[in-house]
LUMTI-765485 format. One line per 2 residues: for each residue x, y, z of N, C-alpha, C, O. Coordinates in steps of 0.001 Angstrom, whole numbers, padded with zeros to 6 digits. Example, Ala and Ser with C-alpha at 12.3 -4.5 7.8 and 13.67 -1.06 7.14 Angstrom:
<rs>
013190 -005690 007800 012300 -004500 007800 013200 -003300 007800 014236 -003319 008465 | 012850 -002250 007080 013670 -001060 007140 012900 000030 007870 013409 001138 008039
</rs>
This chain:
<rs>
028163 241015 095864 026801 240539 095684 025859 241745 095629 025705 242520 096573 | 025347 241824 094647 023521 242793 094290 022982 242719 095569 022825 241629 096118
022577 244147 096285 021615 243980 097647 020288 243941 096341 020131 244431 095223 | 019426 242942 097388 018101 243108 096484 017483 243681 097479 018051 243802 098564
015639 244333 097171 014852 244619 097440 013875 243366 098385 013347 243522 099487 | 013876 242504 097768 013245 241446 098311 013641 240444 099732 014655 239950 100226
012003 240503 100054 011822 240049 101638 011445 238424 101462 011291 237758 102485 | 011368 238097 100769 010952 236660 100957 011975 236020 101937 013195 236168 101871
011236 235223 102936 011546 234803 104309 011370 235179 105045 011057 234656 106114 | 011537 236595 104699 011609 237176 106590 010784 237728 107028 010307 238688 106422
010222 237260 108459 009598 237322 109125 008754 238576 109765 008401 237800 110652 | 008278 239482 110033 008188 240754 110322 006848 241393 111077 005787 241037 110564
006776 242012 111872 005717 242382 112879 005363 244371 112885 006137 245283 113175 | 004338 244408 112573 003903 245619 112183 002690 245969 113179 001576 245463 113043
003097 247118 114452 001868 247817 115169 001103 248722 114510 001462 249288 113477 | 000041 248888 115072 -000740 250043 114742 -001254 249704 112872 -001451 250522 111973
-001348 247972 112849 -001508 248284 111397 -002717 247574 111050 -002746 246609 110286 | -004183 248317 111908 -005308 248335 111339 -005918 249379 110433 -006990 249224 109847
-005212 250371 110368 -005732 251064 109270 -004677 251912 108809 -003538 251654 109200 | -004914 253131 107848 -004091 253758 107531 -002021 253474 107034 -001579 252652 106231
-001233 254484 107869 000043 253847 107202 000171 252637 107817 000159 251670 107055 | 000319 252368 109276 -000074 250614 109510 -000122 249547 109113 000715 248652 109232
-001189 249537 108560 -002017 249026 107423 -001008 248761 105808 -000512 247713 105396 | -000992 249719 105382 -000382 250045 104084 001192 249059 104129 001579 248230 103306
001888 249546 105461 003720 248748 105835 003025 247569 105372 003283 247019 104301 | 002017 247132 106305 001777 245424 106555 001593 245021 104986 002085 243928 104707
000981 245706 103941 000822 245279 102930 002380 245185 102268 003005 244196 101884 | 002800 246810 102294 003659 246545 101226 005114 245626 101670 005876 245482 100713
005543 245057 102853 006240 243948 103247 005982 242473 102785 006817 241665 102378 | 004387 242283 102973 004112 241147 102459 004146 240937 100969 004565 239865 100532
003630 242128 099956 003916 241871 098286 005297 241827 098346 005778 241077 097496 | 006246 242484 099200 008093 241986 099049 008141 240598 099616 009204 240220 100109
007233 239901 099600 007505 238604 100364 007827 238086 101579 008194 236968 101943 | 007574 239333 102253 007382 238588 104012 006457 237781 104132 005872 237345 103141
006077 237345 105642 004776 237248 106154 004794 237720 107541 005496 237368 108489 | 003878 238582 107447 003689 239685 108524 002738 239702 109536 001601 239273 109341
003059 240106 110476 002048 239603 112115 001617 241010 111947 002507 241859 111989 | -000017 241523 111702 -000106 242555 111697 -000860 242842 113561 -001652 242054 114079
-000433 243894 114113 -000847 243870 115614 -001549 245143 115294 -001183 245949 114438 | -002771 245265 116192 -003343 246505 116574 -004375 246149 117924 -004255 245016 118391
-005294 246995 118506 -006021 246727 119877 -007378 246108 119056 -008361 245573 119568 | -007100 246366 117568 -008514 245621 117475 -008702 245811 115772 -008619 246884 115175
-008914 244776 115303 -009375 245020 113543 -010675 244370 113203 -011101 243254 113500 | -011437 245781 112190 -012816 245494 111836 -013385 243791 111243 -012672 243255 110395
-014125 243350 111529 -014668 242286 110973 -013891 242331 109241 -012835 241809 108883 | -014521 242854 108723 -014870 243222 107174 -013053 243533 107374 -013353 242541 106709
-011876 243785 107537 -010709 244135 107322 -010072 243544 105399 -010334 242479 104840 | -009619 244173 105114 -008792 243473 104000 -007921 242338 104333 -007018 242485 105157
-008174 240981 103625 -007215 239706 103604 -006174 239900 102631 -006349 239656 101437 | -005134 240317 103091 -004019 240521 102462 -003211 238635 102337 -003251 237883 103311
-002731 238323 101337 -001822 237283 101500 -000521 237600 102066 000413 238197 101531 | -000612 237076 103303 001067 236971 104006 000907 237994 105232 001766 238409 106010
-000532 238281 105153 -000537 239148 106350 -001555 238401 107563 -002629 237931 107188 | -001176 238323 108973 -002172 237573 109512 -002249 238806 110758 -001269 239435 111156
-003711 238980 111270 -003986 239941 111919 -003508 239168 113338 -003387 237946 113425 | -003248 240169 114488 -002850 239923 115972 -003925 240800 116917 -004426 241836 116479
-004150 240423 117897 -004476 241601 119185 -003659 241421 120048 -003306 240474 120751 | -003266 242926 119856 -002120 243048 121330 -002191 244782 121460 -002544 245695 120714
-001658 244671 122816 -001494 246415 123169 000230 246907 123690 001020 246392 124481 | 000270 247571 123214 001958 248079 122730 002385 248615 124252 003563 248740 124586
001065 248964 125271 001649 249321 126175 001387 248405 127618 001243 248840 128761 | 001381 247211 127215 001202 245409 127956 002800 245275 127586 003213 245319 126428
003552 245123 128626 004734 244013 127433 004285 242615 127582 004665 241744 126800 | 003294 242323 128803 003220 240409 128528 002251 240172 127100 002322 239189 126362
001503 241140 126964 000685 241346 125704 001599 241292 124278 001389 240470 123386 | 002476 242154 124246 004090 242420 123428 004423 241432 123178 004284 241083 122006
005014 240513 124127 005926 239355 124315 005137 238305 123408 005528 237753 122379 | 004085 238200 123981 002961 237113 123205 002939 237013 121320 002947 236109 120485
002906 238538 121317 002774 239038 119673 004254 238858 118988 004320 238686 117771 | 005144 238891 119593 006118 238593 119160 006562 237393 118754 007096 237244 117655
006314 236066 119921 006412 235304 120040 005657 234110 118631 006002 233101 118016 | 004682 234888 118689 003667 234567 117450 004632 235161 115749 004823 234692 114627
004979 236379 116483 005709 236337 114860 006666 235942 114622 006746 235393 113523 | 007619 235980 115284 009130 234620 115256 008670 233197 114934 008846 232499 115932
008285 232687 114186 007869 231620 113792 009416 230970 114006 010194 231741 113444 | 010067 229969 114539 010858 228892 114863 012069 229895 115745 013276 229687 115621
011484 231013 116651 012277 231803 116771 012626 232969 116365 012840 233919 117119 | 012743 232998 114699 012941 234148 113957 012035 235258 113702 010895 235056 113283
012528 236513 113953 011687 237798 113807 012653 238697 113213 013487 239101 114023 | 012781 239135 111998 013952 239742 111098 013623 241281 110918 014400 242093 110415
012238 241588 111449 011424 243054 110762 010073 243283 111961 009098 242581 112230 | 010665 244882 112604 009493 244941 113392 009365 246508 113254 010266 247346 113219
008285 246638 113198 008022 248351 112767 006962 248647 114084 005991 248004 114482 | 007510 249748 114512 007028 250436 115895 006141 251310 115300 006429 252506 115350
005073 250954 114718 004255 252270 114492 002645 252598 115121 002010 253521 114610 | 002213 252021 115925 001178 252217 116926 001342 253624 116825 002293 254103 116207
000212 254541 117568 000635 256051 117845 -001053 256655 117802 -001866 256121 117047 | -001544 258132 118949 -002316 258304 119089 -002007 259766 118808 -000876 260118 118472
-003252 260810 118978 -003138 261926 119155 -004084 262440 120401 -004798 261480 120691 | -004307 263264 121034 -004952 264000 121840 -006046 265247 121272 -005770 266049 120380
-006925 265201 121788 -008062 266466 120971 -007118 267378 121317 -006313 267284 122245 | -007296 268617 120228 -006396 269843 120578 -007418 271004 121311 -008315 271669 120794
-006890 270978 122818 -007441 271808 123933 -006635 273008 123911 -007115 274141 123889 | -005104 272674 123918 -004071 273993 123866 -003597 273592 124575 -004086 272597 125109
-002006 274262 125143 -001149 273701 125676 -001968 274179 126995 -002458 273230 127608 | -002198 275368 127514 -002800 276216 128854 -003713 275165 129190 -003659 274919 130395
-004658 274347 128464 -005981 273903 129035 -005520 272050 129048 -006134 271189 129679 | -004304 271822 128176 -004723 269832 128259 -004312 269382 129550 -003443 269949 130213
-005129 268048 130017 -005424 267479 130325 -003632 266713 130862 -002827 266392 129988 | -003343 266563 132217 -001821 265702 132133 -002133 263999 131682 -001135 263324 131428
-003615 263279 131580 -003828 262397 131689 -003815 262004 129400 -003660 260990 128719 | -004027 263216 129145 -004054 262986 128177 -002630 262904 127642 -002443 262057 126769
-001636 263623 128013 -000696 263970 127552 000348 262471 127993 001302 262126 127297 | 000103 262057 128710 000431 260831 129594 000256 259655 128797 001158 258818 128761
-001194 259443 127921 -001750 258766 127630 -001165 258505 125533 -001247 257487 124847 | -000690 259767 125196 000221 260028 123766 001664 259639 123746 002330 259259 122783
002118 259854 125336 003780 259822 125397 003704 257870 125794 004447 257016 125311 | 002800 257696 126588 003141 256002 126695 002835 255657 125378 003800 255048 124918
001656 255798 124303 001479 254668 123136 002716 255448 122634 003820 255068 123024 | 002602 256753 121608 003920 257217 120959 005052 256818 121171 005742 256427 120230
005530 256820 122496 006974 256880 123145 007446 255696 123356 008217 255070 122628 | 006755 255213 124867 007150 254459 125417 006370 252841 124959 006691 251747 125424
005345 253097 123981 005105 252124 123450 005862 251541 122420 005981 250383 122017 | 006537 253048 121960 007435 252464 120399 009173 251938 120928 010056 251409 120253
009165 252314 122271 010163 251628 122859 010115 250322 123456 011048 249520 123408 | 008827 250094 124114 008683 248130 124338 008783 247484 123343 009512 246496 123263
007740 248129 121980 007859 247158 120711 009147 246837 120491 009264 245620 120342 | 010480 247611 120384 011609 247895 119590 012404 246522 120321 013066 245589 119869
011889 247003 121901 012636 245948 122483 012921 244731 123083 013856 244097 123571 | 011303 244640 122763 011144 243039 122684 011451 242283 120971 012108 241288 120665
010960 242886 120441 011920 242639 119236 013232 242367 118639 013710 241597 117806 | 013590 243252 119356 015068 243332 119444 015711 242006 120560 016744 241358 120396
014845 241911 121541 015583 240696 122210 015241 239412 121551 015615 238382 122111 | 014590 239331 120451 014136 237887 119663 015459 237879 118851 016239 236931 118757
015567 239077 118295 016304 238829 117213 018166 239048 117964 019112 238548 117355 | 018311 239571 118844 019897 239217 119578 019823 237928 119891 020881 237317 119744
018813 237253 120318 018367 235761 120821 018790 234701 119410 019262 233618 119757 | 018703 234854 118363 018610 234335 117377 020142 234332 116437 020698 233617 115604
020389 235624 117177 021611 236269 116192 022024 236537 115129 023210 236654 114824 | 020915 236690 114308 021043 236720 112621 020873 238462 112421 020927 238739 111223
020734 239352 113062 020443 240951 113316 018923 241049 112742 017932 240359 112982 | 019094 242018 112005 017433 242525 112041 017074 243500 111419 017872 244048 110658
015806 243965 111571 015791 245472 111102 014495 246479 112515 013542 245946 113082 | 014832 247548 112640 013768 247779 113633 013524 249349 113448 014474 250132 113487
012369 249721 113269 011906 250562 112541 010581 251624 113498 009796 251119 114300 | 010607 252683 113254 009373 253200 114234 008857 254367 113417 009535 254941 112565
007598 254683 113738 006964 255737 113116 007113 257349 113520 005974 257749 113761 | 007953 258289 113665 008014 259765 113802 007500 260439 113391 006428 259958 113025
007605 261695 113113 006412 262501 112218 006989 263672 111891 007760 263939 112813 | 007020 264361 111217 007289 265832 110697 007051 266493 111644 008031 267211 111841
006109 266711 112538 005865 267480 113892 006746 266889 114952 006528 267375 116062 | 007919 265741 114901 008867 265443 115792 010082 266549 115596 010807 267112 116416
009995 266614 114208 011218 267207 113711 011251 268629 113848 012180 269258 114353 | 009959 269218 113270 009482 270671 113705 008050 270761 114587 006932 270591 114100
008297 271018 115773 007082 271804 116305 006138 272106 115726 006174 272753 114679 | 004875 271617 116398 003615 272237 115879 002719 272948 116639 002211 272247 117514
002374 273996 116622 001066 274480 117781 000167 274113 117947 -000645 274011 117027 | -000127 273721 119278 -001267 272961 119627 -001436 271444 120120 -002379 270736 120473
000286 271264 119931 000408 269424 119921 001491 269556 120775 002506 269172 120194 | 001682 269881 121748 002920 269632 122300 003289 268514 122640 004491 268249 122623
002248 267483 123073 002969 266196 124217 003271 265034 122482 004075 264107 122375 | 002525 265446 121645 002511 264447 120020 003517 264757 119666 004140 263761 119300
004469 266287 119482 005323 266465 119088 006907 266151 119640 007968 265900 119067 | 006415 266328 121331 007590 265651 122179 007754 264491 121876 008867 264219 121425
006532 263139 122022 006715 261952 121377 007020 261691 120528 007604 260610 120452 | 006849 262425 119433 007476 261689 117986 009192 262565 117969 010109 262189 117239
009262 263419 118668 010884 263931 119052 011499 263100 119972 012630 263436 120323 | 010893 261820 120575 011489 261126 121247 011902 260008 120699 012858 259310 121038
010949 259816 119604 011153 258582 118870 012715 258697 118246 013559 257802 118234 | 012859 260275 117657 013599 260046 116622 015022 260181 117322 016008 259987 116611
015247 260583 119014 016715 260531 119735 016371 258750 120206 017409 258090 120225 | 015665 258308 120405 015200 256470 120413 015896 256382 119740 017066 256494 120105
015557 256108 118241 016049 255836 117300 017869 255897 117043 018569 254909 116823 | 018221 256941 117117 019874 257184 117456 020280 256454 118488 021137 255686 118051
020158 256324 119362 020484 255963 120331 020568 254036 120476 021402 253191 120803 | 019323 254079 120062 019152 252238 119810 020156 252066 118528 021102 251312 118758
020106 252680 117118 021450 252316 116369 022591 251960 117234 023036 250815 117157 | 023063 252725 117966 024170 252627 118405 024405 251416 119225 025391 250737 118936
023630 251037 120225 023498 249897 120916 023577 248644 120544 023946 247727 121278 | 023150 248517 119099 022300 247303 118597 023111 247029 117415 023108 245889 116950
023740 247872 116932 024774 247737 116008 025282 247115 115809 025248 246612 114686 | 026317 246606 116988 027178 245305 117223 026469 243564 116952 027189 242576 116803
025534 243544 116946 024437 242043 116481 023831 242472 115946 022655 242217 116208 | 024156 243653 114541 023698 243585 113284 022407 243710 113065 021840 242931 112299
021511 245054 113923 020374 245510 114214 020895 247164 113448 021719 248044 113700 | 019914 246907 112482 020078 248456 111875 018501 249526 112572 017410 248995 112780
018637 250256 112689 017401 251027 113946 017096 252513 113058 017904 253442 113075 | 015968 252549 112394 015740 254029 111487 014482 254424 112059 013992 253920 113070
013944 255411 111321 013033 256144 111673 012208 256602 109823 012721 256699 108708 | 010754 256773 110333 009911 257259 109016 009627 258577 110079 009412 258474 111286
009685 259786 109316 008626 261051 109360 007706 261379 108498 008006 262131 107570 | 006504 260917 108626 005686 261287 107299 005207 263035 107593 005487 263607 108647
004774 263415 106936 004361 264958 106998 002974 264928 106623 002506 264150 107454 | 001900 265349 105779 000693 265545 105135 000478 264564 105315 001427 264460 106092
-000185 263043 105334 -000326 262233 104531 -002178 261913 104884 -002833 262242 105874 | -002546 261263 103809 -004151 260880 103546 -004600 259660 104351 -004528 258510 103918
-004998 259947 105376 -005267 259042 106292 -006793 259481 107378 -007332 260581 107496 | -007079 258431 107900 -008468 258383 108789 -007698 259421 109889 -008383 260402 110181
-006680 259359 110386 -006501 260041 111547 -005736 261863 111182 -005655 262914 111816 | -005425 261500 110166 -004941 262840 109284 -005760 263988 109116 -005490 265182 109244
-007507 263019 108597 -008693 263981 108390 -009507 264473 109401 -010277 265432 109353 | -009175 263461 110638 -009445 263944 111689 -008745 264838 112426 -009329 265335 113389
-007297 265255 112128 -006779 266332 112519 -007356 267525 111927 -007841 268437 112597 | -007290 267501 110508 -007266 268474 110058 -009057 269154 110342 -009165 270374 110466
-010036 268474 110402 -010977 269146 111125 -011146 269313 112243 -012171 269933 112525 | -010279 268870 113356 -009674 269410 114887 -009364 270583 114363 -010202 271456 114587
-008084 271021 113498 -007024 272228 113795 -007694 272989 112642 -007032 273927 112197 | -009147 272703 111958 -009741 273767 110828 -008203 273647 109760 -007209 272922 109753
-008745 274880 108879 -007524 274565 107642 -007593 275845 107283 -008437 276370 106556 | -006411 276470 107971 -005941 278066 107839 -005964 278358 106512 -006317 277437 105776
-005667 279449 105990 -005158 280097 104507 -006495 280341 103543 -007532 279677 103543 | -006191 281373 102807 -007467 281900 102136 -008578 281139 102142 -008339 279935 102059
-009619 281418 102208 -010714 281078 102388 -010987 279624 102794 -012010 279067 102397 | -009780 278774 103852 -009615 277488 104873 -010285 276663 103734 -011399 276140 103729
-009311 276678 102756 -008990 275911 101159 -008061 274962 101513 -006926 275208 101106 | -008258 273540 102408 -006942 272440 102119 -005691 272755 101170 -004536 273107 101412
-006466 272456 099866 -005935 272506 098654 -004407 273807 098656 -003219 273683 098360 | -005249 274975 099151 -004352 276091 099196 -003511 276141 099972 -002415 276680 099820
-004014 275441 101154 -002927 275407 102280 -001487 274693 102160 -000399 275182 102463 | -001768 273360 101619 -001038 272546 100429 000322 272843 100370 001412 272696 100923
-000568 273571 098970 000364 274310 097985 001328 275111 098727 002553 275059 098616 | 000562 275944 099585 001726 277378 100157 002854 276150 101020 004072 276289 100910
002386 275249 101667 003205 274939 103097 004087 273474 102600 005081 273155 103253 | 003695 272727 101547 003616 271738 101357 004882 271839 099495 004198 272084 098501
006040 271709 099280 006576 272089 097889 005944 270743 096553 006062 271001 095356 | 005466 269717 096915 004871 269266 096258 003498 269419 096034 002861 268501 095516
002968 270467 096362 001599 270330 096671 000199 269899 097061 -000898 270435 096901 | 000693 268433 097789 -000623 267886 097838 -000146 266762 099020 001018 266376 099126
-001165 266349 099813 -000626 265103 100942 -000200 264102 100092 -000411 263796 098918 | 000702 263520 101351 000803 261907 100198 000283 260580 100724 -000258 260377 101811
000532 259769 099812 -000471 258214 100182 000202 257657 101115 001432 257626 101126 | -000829 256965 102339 000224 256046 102868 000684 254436 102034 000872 253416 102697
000803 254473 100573 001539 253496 099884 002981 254285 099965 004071 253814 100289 | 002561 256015 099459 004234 256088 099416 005257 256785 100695 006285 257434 100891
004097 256097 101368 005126 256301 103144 005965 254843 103490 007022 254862 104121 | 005349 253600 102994 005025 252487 103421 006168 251997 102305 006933 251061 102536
006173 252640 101266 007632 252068 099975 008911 252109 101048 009619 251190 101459 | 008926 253510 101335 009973 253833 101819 010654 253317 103386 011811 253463 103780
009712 252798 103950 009556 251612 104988 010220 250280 104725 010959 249628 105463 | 009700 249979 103258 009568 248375 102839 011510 248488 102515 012350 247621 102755
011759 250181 101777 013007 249985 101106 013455 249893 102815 014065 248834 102960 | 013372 250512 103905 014663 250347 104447 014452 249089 105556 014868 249345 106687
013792 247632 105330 013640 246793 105746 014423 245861 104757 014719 244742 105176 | 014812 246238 103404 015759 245264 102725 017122 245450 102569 017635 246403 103154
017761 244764 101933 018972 244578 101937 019874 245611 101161 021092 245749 101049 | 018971 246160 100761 019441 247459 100053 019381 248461 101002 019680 249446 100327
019258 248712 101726 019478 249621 103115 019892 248963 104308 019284 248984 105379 | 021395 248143 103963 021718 247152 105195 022985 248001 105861 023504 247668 106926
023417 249192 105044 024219 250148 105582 023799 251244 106295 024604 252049 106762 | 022101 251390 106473 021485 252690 106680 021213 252667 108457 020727 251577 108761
021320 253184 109147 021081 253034 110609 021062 254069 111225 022117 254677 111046 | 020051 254832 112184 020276 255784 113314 019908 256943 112351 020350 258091 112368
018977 256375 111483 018509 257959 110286 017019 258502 110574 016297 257728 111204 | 016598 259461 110274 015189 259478 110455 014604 260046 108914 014948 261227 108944
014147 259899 108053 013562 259880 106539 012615 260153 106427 011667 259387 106597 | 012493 261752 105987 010938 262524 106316 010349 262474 104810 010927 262908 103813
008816 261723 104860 008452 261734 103656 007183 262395 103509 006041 261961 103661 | 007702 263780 103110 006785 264935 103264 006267 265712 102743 005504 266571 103185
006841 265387 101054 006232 266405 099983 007385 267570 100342 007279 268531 099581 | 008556 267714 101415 009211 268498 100995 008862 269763 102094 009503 270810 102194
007928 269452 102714 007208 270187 103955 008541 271341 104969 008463 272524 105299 | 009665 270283 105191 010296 270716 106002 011208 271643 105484 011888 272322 106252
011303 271752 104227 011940 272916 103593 011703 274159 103778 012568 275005 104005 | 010376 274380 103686 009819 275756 103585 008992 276494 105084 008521 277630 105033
</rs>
């Protein structure tokens, strides 16, 4: 049998998806034909009405809050697709000067938030027994170190031994467990880094910085973070498990 691309039916729950890549998963699941519980701590009045997407409030680091949102997206039980992507950053003070409250405050949403989501999820769908898919957000700074981010970079390096580790577990009731690393990408919280950390290289030219650090040259959209999400939530990635898939313009090469 043809694995297809297509989600029609299944069910699926997306954190952190009031704006940005979030946002973007929740869309591009629902044009594959889910219908998607989108969760975040809070979405603007004015938000985009996506068809098949229905907004939630919940906080990733509540599990009775969790449980609730879940519960809401298993419609007769069933929850087939849950993407762990909530996630914060910390102002960059330096490693000598931050704050333990801050650092505390990145590793519970990052970490230990993308581990309640996974696993209340995960107990809907062992509950159900049809397997699943369960998915979390990492980052290019999980994979390589960045200066200035230590407790962001430990978290998203935690996600991605999570990630291994839950494959293995979950395997057996047909729970496949991956990972996204995006690198550059064009986002509200992206532009707010990048005027935190200024923009090194000749004359603190984005553009230039890009080019030198970046082999495609330019950030990318969170549509084409969010493809590559949607592909490994279908059936065409029903062999893929315990991977982490950096979509980075190629970042980690150079």
């Amino acid at each position: 049998m043809t694995a297809t691309r297509s989600l029609s039916g299944k069910r699926a729950l997306v954190t952190g998806a009031s704006r940005g890549i979030g946002e973007a998963i929740a869309h591009a699941l629902a044009r594959d034909g889910a219908a998607v519980l989108a969760v975040d701590l809070a979405f603007n009045a004015d938000a985009d009405s996506v068809a098949g997407v229905e907004h939630h409030v919940a906080d990733v680091c509540d599990a009775n809050s969790l449980a609730d949102a879940v519960a809401v997206a298993a419609d007769e039980g069933r929850l087939d697709i849950c993407v762990a992507n909530a996630g914060v950053f910390t102002e960059r003070a330096g490693f000598l000067e931050d704050d333990l409250d801050a650092w505390r405050r990145v590793i519970d949403v990052n970490l230990v938030g993308a581990l309640a989501t996974l696993q209340a999820a995960a107990r809907a769908m062992i509950a159900d027994g049809g397997g699943g898919r369960l998915l979390a957000t990492s980052s290019a700074a999980g994979v390589r170190g960045e200066a200035g981010w230590p407790a962001y970079c430990a978290s998203k390096a935690g996600v991605i031994a999570a990630v291994q580790s839950l494959a293995i577990d979950l395997g057996p009731h047909g729970i496949t467990v991956n990972a996204i690393a995006p690198g550059e990408t064009d986002t509200e919280m992206h532009r707010a880094v990048v005027a935190e950390r200024g923009t090194p290289g000749p004359g603190g030219d984005l553009a230039v910085l890009l080019k030198q650090g970046v082999p495609l040259g330019r950030p990318g959209s969170v549509e084409e973070v969010a493809a590559v999400f949607a592909f490994l939530c279908s059936d065409a990635a029903a062999y893929v498990t315990g991977q982490t898939i950096a979509v980075d313009g190629g970042a980690l090469l150079v």
